[in-house]
N, C-alpha and C positions, 0 to 999 in steps of 0.2 A: 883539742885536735886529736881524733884516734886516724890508727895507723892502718885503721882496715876497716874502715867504713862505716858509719852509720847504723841504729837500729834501722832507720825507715829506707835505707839500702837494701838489707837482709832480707826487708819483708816484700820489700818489691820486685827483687831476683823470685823470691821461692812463689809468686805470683804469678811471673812472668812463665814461669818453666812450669806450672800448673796448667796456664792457659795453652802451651805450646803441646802436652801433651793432650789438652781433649781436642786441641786444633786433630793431632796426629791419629785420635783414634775417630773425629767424624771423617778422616779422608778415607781410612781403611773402608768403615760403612761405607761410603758416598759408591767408591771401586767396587768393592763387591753388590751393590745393588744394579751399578751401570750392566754389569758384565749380565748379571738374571737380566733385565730388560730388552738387553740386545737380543740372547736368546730370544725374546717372547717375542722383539720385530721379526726378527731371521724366521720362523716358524709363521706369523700372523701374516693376512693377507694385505699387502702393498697397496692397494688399490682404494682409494677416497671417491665417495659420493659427493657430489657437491651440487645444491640446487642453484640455477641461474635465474636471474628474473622474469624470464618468459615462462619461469613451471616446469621447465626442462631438467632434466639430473644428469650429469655428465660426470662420465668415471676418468679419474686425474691418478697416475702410479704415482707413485714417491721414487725419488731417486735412492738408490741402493750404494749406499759410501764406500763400501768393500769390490764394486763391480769392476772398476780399470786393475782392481790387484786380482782379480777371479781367472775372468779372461785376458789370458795373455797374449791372443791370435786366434784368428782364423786357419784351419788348415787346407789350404787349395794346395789340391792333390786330384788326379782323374779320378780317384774313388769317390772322394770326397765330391768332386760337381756331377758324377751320374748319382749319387746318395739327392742331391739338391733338388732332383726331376719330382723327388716324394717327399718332400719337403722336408725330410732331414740334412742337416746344416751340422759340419763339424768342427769344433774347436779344441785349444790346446791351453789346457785348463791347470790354475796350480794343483800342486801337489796336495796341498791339504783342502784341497776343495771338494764339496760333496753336492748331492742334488740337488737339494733345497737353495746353496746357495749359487750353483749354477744358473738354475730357472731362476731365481734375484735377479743376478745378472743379467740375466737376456734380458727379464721382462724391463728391466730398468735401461738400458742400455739400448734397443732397439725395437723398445714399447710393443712386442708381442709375447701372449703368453704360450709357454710351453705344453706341450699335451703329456709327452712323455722326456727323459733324459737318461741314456747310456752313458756309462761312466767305464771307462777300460784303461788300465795301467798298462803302462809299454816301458818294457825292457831294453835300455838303452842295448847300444851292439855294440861289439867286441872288436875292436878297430887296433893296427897295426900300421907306424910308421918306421921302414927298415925291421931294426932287432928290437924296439921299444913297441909294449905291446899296453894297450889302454883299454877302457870301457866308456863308451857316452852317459849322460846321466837318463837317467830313468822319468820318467815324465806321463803327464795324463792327457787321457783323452776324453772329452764329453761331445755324444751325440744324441743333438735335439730335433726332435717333432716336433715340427707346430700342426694346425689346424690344417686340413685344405686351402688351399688361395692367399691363407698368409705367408709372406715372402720377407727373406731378410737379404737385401742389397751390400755381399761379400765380394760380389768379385766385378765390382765396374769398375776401378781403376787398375785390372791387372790384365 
């Protein structure tokens, strides 16, 4: 009887914690290759050919995973529904959002592509309750172009 285990104990711990360490170094690879690929979808274009059996080819977007956190609202404002007459459409975009992954969003979101996208940071305001004196957070704005005739249905239930 020994007091502390086995040879073939010994050699099956320093096995086990051999295999737990290439386990730990293919996760690292596996995370740093997902993150490069994302870039390369985030940049590539969303949009799949796909042929039907009549001969036909019909273009399918992909849905965009990041777009319910992109866009956070529509902003209806009178600026923003005479902007609408030219089919610029304005939203209230995260903060670490840029234009590539804005136009993601719409295109994914309300299946038209963008032509152009303004991106404008707005300075929250300086606001005063009594003698206690505060600032709003700061936030963004994206303002999209689409095509002529393409419309995006923001304000039917308001």
């Amino acid at each position: 009887m020994a007091l502390f285990g086995s040879k073939k104990n010994q050699e099956e711990t320093s096995k086990t914690k051999d295999i737990k360490a290439e386990v730990a170094k293919t996760e690292k690879k596996t995370k740093a290759t997902e993150t490069k690929e994302s870039m390369k979808d985030l940049y590539s274009d969303s949009s799949v050919k796909i042929e039907t059996k009549k001969g036909k080819a019909s273009v399918v977007t992909k849905k965009y995973k990041e777009a319910s956190k992109i866009l956070v609202r529509p902003l209806v404002t009178e600026k923003a529904t005479n902007l609408a007459t030219d089919s610029k459409y304005v939203f209230v975009v995260k903060g670490s959002a840029n234009k590539v992954e804005v136009g993601k969003a719409i295109q994914s979101v309300y299946g038209v592509k963008p032509v152009d996208i303004n991106i404008i940071n707005m300075k929250g305001k300086q606001v005063s309750r009594g003698r206690i004196r505060g600032k709003r957070k700061d936030w963004k704005k994206a303002i999209v172009t689409l095509k002529k005739g393409d419309t995006i249905a923001i304000y039917e239930g308001v």
